[in-house]
N, CA, C and O atoms as a printed pandas DataFrame, in Angstrom:
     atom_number atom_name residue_name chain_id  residue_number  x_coord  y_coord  z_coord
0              1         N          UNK        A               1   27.506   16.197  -25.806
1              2        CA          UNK        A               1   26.701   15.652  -24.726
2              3         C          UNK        A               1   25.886   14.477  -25.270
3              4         O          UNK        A               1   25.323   14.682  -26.346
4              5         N          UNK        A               2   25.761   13.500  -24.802
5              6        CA          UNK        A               2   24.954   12.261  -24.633
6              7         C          UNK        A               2   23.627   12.455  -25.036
7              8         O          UNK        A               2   23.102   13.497  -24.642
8              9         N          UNK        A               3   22.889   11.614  -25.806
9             10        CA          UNK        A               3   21.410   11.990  -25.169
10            11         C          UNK        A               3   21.222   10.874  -23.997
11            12         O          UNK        A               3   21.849    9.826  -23.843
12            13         N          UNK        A               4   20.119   11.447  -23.187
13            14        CA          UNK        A               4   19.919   10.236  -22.131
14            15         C          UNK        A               4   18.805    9.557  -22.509
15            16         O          UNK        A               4   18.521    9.363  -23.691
16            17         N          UNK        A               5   18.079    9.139  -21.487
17            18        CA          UNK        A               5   16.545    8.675  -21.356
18            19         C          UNK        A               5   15.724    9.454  -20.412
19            20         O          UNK        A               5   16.025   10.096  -19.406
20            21         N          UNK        A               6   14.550    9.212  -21.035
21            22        CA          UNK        A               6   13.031   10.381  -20.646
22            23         C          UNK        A               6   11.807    9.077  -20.304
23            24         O          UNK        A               6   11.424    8.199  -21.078
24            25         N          UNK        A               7   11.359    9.346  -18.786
25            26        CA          UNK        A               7   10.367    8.292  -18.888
26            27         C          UNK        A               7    9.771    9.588  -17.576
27            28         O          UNK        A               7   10.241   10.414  -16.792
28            29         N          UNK        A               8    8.302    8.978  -18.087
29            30        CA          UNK        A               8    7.109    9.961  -17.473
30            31         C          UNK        A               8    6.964    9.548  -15.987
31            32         O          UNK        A               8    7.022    8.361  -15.666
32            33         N          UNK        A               9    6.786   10.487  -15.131
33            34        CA          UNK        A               9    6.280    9.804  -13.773
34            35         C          UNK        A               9    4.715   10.040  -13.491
35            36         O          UNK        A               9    4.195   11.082  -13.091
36            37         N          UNK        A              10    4.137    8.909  -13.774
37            38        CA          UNK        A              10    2.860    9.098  -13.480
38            39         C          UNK        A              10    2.031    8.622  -11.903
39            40         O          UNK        A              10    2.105    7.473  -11.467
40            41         N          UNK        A              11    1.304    9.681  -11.239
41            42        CA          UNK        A              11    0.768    9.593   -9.987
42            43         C          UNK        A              11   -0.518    9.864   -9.874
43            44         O          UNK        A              11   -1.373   10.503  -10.488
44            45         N          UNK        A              12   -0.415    9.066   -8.720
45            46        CA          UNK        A              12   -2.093    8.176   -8.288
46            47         C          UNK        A              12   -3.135   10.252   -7.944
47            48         O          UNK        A              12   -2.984   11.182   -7.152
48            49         N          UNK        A              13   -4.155    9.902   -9.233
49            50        CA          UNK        A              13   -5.245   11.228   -8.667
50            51         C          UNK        A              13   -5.472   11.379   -7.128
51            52         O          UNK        A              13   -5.944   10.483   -6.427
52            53         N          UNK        A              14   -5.172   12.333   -6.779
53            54        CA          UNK        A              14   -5.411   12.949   -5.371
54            55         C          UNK        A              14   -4.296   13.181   -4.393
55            56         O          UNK        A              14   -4.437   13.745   -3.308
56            57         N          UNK        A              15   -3.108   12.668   -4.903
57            58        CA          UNK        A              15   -2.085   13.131   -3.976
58            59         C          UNK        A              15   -2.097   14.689   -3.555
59            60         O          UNK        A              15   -2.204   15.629   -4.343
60            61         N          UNK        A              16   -1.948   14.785   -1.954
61            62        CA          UNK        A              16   -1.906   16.212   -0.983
62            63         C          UNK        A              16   -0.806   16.584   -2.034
63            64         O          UNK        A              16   -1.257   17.293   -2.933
64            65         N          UNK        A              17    0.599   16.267   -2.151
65            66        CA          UNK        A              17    1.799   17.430   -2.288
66            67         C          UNK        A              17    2.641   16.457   -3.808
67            68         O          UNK        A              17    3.705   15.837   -3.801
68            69         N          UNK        A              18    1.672   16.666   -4.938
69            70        CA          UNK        A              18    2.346   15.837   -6.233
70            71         C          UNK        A              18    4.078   16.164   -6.382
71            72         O          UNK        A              18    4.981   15.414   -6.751
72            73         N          UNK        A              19    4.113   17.589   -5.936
73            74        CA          UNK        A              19    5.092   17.739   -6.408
74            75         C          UNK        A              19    6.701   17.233   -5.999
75            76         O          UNK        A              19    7.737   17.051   -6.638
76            77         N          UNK        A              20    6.269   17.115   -4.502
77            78        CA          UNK        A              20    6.632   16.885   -3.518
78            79         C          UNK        A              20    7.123   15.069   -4.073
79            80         O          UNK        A              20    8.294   14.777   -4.315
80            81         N          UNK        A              21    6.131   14.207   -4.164
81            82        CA          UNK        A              21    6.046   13.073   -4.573
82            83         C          UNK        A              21    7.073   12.541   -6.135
83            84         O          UNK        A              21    7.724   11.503   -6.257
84            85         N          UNK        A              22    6.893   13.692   -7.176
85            86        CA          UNK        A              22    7.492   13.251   -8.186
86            87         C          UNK        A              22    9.107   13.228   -7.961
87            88         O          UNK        A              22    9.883   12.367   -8.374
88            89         N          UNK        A              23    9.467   14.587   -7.073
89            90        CA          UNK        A              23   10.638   14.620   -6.982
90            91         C          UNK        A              23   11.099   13.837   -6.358
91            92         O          UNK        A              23   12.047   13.403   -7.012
92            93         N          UNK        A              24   11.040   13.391   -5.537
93            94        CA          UNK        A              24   11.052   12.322   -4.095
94            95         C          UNK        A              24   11.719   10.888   -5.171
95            96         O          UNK        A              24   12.725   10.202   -4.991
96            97         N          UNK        A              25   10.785   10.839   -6.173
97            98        CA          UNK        A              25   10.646    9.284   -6.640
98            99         C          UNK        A              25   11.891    9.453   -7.684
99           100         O          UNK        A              25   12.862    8.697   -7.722
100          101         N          UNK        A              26   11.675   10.616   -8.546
101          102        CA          UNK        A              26   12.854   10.709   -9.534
102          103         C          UNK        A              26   14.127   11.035   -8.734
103          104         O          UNK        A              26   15.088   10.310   -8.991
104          105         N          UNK        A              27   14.269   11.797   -8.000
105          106        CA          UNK        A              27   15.583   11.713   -7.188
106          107         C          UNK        A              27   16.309   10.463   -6.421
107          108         O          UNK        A              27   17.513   10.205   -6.405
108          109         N          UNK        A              28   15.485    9.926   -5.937
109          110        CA          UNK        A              28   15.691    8.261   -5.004
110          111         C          UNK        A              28   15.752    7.396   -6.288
111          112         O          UNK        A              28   16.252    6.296   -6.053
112          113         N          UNK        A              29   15.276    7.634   -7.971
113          114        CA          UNK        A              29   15.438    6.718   -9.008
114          115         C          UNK        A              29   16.524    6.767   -9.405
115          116         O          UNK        A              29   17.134    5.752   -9.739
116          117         N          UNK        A              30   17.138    8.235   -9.475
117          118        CA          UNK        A              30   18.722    8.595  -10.248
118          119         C          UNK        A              30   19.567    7.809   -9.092
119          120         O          UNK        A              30   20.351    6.898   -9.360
120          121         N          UNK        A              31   19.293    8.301   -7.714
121          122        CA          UNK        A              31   20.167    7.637   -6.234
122          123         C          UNK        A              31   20.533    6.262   -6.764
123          124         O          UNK        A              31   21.570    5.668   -7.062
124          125         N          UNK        A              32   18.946    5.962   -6.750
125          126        CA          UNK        A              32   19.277    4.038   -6.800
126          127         C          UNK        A              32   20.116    3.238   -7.940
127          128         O          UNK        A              32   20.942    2.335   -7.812
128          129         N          UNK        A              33   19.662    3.824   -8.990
129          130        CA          UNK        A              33   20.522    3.304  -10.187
130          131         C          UNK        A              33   21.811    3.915  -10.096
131          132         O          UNK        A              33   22.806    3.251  -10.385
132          133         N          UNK        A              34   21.878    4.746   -9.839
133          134        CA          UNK        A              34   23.567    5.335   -9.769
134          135         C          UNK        A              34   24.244    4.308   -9.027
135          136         O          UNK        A              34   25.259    3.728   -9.414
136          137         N          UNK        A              35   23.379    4.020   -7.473
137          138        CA          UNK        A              35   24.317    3.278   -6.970
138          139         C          UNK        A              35   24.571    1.574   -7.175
139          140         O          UNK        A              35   25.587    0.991   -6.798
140          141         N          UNK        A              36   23.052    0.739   -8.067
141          142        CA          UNK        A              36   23.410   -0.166   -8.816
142          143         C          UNK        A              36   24.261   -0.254  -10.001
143          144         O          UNK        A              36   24.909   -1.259  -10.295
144          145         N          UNK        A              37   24.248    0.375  -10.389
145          146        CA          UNK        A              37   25.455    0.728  -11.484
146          147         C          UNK        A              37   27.024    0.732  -11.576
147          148         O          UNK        A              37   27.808    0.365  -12.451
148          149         N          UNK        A              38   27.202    1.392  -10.108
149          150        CA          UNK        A              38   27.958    1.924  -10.056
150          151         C          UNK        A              38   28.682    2.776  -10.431
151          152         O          UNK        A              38   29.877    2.804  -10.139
152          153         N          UNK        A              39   28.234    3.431  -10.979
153          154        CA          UNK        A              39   28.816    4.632  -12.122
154          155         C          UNK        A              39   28.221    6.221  -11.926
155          156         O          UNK        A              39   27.309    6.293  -11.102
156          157         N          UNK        A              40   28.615    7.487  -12.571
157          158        CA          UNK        A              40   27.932    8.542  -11.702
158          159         C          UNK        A              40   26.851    8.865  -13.436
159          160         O          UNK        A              40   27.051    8.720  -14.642
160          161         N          UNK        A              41   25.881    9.285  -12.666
161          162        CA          UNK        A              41   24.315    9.733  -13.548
162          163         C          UNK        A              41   23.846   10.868  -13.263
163          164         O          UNK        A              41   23.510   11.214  -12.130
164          165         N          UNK        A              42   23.799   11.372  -14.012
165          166        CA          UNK        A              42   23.425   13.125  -13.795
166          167         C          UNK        A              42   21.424   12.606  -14.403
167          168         O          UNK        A              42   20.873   11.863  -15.215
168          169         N          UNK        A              43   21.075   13.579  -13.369
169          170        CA          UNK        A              43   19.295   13.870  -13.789
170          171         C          UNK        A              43   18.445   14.524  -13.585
171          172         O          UNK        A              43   18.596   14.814  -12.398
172          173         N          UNK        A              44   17.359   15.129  -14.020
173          174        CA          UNK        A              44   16.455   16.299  -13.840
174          175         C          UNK        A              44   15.311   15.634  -13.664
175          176         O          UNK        A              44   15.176   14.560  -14.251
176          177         N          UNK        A              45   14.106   16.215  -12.699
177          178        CA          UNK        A              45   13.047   15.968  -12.388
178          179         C          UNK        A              45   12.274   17.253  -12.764
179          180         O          UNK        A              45   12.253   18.348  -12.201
180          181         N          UNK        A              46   11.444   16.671  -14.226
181          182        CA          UNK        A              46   10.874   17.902  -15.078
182          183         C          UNK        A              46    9.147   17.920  -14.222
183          184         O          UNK        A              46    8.428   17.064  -13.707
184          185         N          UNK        A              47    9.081   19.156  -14.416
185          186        CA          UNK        A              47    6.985   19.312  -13.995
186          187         C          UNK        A              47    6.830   19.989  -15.411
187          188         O          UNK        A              47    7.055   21.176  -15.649
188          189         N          UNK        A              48    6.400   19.014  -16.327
189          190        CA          UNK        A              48    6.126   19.951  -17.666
190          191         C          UNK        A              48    4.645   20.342  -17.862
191          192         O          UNK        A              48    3.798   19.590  -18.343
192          193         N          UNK        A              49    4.423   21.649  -17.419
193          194        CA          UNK        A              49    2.902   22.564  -17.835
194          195         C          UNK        A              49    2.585   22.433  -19.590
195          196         O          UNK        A              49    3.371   22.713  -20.495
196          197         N          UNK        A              50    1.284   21.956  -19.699
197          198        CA          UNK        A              50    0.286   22.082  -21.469
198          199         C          UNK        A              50   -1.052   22.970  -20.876
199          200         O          UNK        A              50   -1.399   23.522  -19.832
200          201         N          UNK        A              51   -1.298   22.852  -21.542
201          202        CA          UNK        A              51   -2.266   23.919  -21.753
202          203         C          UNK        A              51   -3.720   22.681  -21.277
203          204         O          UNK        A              51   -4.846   23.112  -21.523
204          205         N          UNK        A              52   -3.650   21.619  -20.804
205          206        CA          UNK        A              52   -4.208   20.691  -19.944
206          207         C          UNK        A              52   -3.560   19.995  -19.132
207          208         O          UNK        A              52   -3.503   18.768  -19.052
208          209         N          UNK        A              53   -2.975   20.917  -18.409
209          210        CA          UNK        A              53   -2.363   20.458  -16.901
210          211         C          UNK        A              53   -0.952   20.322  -17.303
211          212         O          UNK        A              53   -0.311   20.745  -18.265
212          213         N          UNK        A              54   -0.488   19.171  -15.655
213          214        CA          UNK        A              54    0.468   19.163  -15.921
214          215         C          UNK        A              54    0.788   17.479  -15.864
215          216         O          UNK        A              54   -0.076   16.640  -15.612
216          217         N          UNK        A              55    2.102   17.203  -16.129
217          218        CA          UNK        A              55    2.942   16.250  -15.441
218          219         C          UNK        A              55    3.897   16.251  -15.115
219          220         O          UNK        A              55    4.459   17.323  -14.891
220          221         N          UNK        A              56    4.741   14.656  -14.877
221          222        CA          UNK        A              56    6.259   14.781  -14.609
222          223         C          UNK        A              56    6.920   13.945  -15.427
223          224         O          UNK        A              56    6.293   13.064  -16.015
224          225         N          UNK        A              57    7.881   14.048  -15.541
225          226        CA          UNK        A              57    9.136   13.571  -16.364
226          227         C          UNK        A              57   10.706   13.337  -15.569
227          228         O          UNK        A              57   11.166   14.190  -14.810
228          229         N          UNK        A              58   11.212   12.412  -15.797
229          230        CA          UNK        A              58   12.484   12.127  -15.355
230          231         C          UNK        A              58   13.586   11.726  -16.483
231          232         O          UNK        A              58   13.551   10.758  -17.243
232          233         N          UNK        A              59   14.838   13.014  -16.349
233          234        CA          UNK        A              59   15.465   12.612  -17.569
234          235         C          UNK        A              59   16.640   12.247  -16.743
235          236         O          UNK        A              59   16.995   12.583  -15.613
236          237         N          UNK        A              60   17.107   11.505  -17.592
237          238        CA          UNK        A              60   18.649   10.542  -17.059
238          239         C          UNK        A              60   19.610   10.558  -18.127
239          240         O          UNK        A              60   19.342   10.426  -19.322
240          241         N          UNK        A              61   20.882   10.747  -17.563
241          242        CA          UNK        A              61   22.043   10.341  -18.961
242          243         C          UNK        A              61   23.433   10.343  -17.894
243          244         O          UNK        A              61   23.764   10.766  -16.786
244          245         N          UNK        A              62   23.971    9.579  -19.029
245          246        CA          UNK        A              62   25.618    9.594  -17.801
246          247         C          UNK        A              62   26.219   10.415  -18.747
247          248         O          UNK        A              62   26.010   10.464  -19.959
248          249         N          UNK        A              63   27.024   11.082  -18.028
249          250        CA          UNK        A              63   28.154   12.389  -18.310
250          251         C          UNK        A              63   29.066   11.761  -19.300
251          252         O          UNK        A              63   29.722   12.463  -20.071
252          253         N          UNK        A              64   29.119   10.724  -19.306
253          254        CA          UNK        A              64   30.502   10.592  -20.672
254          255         C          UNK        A              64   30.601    9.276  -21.554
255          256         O          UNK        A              64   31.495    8.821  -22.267
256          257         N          UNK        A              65   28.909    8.705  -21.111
257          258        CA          UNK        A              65   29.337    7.373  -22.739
258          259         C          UNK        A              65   27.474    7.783  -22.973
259          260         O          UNK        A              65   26.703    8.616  -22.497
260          261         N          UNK        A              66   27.389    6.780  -23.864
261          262        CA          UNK        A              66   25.951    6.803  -24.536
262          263         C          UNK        A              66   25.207    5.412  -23.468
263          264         O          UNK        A              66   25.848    4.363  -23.408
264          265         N          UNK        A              67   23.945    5.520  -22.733
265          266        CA          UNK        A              67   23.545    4.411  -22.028
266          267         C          UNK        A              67   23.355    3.396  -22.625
267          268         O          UNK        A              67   23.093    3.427  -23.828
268          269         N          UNK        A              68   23.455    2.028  -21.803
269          270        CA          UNK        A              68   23.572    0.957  -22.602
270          271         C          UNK        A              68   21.566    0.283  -22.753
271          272         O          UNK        A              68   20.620    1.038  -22.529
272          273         N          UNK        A              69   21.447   -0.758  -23.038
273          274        CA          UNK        A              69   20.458   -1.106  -23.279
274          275         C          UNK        A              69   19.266   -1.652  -22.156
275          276         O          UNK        A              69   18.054   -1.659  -22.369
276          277         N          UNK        A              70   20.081   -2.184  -20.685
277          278        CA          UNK        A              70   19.798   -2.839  -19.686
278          279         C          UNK        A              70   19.305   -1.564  -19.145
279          280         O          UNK        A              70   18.228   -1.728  -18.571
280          281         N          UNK        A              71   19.848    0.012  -19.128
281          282        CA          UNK        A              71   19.343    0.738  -18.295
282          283         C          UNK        A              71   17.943    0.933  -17.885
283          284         O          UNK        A              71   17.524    0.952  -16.728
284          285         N          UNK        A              72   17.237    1.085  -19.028
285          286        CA          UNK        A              72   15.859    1.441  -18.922
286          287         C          UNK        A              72   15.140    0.150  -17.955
287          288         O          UNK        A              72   14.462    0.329  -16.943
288          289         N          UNK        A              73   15.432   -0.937  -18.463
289          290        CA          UNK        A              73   14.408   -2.121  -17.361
290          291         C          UNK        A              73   15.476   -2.148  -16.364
291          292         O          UNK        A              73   15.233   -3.208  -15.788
292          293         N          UNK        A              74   16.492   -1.655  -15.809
293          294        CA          UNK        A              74   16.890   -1.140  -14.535
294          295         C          UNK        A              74   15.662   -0.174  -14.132
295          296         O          UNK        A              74   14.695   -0.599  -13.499
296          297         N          UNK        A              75   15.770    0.974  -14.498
297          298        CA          UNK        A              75   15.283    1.595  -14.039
298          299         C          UNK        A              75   13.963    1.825  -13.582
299          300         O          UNK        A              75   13.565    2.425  -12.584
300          301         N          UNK        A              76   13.198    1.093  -14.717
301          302        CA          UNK        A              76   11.499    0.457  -14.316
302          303         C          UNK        A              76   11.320   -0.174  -13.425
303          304         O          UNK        A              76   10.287    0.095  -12.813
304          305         N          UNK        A              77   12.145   -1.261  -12.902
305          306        CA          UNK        A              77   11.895   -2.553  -11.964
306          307         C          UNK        A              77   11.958   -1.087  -10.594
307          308         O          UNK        A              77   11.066   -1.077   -9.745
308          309         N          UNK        A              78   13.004   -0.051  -10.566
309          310        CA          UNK        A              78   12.903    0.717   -9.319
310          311         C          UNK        A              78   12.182    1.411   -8.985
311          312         O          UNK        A              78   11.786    1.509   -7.824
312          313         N          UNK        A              79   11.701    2.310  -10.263
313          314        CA          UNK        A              79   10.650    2.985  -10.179
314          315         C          UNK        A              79    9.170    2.274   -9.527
315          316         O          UNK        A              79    8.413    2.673   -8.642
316          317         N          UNK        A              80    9.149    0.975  -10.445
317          318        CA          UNK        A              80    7.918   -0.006  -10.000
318          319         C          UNK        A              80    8.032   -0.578   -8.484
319          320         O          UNK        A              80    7.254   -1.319   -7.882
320          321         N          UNK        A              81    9.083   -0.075   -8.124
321          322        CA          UNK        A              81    9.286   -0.691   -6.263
322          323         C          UNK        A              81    8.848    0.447   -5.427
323          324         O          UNK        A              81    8.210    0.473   -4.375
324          325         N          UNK        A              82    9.448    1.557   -6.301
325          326        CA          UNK        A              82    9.121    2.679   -5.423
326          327         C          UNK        A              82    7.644    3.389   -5.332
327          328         O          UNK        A              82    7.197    3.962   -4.339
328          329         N          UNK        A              83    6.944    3.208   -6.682
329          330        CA          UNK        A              83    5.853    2.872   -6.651
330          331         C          UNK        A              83    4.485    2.784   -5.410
331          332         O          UNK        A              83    3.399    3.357   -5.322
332          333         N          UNK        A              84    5.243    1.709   -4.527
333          334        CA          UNK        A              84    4.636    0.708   -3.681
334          335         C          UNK        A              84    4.381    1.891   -2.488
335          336         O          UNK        A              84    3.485    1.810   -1.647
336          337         N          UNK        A              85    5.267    2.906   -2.583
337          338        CA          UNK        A              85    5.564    3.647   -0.915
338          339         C          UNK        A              85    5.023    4.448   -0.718
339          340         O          UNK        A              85    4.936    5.180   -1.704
340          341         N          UNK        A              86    4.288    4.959    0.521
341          342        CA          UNK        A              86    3.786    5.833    0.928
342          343         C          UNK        A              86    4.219    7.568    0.814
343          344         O          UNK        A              86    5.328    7.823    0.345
344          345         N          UNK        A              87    3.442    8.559    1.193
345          346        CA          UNK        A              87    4.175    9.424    0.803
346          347         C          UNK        A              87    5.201    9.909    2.477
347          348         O          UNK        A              87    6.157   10.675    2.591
348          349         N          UNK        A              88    4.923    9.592    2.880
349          350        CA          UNK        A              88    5.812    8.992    4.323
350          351         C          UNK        A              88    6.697    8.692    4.550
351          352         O          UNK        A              88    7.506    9.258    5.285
352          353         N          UNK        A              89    6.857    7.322    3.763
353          354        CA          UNK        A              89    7.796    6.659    3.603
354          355         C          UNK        A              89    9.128    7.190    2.646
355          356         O          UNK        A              89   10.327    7.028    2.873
356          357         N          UNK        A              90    8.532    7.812    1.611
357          358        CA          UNK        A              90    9.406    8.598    0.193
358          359         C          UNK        A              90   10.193    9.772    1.578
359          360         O          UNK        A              90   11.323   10.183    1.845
360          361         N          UNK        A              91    9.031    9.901    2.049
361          362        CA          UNK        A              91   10.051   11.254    2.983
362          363         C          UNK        A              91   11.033   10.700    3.719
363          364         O          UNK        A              91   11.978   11.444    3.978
364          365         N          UNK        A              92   11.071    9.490    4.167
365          366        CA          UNK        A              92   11.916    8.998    5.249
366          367         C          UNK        A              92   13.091    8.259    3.943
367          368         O          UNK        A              92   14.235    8.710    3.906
368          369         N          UNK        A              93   12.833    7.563    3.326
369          370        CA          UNK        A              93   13.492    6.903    2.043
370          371         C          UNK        A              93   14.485    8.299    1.749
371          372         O          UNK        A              93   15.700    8.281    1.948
372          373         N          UNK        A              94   13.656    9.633    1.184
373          374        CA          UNK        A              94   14.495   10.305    0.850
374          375         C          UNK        A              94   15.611   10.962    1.798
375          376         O          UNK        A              94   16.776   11.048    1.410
376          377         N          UNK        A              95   15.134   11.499    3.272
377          378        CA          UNK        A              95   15.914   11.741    4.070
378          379         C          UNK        A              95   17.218   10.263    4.851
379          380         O          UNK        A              95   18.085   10.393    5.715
380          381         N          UNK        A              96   16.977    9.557    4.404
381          382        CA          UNK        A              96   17.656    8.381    4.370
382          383         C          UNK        A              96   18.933    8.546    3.266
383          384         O          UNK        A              96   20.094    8.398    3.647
384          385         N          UNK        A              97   18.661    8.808    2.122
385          386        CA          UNK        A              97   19.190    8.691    0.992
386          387         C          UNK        A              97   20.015    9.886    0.914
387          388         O          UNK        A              97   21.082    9.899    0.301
388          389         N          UNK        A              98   19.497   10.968    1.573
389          390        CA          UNK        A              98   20.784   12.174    1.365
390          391         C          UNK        A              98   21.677   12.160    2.749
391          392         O          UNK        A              98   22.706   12.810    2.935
392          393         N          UNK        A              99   21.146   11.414    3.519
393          394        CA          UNK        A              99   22.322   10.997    5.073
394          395         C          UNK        A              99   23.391   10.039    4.117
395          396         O          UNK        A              99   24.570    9.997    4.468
396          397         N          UNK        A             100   23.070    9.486    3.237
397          398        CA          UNK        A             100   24.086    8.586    2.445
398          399         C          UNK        A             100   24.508    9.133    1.273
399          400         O          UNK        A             100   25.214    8.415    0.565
400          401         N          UNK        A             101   24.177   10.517    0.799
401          402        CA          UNK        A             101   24.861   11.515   -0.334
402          403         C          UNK        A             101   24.370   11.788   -1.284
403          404         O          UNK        A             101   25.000   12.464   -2.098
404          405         N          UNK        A             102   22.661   11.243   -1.634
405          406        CA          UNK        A             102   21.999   12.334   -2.828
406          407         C          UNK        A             102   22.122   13.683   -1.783
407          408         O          UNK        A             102   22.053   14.076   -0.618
408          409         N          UNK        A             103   22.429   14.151   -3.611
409          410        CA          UNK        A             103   22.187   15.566   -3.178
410          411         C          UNK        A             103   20.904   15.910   -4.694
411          412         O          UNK        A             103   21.044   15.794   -5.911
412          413         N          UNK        A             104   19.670   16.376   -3.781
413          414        CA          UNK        A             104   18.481   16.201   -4.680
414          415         C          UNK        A             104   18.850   16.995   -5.353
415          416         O          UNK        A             104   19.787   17.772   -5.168
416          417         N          UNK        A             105   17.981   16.878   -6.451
417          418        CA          UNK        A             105   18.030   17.995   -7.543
418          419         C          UNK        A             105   16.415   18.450   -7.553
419          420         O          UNK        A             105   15.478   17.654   -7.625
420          421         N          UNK        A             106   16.291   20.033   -7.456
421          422        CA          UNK        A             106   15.180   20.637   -7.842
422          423         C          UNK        A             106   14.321   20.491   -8.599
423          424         O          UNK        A             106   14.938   20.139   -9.605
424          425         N          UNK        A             107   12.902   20.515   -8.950
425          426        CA          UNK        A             107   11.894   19.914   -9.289
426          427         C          UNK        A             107   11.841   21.326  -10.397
427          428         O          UNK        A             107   11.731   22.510  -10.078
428          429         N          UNK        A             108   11.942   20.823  -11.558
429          430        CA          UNK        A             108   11.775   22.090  -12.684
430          431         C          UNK        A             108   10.973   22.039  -13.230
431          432         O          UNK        A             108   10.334   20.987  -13.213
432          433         N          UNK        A             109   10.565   23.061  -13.979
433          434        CA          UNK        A             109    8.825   23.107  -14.046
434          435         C          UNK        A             109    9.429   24.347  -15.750
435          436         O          UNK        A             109    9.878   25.493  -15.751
436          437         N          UNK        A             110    9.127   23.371  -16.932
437          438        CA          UNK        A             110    9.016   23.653  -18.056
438          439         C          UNK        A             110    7.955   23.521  -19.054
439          440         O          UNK        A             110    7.299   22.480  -19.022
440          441         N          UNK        A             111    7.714   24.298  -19.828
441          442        CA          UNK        A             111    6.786   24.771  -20.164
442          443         C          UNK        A             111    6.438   23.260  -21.817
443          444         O          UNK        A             111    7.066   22.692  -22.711
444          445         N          UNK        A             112    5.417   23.312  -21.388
445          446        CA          UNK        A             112    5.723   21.789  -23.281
446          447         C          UNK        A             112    5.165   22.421  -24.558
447          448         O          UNK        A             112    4.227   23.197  -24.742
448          449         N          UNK        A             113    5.871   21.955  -25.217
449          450        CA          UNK        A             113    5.942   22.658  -26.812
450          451         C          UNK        A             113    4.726   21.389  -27.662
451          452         O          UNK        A             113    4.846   20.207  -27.981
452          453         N          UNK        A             114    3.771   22.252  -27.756
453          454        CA          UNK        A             114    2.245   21.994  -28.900
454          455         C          UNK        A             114    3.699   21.401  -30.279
455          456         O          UNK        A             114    4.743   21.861  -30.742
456          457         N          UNK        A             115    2.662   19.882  -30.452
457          458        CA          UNK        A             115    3.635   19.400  -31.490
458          459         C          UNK        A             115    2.267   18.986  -32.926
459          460         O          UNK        A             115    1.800   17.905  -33.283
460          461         N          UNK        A             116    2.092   19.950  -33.254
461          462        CA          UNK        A             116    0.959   19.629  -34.167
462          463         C          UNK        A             116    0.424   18.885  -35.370
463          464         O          UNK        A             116   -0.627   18.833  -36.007
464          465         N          UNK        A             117    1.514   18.383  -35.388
465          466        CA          UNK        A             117    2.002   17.149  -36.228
466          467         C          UNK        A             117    1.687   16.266  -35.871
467          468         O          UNK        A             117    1.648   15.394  -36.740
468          469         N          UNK        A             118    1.243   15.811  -34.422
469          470        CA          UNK        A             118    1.241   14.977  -33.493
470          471         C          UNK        A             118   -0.323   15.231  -33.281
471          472         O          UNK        A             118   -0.953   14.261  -32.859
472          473         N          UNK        A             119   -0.992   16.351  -33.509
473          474        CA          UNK        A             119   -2.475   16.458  -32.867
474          475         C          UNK        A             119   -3.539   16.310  -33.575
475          476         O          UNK        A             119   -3.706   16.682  -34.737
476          477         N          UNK        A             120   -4.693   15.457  -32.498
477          478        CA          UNK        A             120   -5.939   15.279  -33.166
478          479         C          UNK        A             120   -6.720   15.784  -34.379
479          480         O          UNK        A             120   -7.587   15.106  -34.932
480          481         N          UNK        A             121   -6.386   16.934  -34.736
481          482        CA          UNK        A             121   -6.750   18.028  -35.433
482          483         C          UNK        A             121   -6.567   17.291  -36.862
483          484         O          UNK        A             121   -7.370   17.447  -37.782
484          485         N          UNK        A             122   -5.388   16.450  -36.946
485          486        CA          UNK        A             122   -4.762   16.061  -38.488
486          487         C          UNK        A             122   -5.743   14.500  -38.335
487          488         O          UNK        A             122   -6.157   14.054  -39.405
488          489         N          UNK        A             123   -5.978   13.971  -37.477
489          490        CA          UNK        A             123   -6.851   12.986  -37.721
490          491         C          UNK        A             123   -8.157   13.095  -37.970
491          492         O          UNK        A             123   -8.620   12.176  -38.646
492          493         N          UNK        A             124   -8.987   14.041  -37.590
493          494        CA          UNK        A             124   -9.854   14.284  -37.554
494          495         C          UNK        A             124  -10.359   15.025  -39.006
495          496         O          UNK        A             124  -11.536   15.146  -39.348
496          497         N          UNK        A             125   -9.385   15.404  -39.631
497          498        CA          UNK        A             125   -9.011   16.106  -41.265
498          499         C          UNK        A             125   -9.210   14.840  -41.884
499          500         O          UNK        A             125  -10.099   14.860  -42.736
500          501         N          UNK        A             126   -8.597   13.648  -41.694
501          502        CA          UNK        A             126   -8.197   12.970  -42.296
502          503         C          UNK        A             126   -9.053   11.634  -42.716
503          504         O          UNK        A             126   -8.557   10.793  -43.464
């Protein structure tokens, strides 16, 4: 298997239904690039729980080569459009988008692994 790409979805404090929102955006992101591409893209819309909240994550990879280099600022310029939309609009965008054949993928909710190698603790030693 491939590795893909992992980019965070970050949302505006106070959204009514986040969850609702991340999936919306990472699902309509895999849609859109799949269909600029032209090619098929498998992807997960992660809710990863720490032990200070949570976030989201969107992982991407195509089923049978390694991604090329253009993908990622593909995929920013869409994300950064989609960005712009209401949570209204994501609903109508998304019900739009599966009348034309996403078929969403479920909003998974994994747990994140303390990387302590990585934590304040060693700077603060140091």
């Amino acid at each position: 298997m491939h590795r893909g790409l992992e980019v965070g979805i970050y949302l505006r404090p106070g959204l009514g239904d986040d969850n609702f929102v991340a999936a919306a955006l990472g699902n309509l992101a895999g849609f859109e690039l799949q269909a600029e591409r032209n090619e098929p893209l498998e992807w997960q819309v992660l809710r990863v729980e720490g032990s200070a909240g949570h976030h989201y994550r969107l992982v991407l990879r195509h089923p049978e080569r390694i991604l090329d280099l253009g993908f990622q600022s593909q995929l920013e310029t869409i994300l950064h459009r989609l960005s712009d939309e209401s949570v209204d609009d994501l609903r109508e965008r998304l019900r739009r988008a599966e009348a034309g054949g996403l078929r969403p993928v479920k909003l998974r909710t994994v747990r994140a692994e303390v990387d302590y190698w990585r934590d304040d603790f060693w700077n603060w030693l140091g």
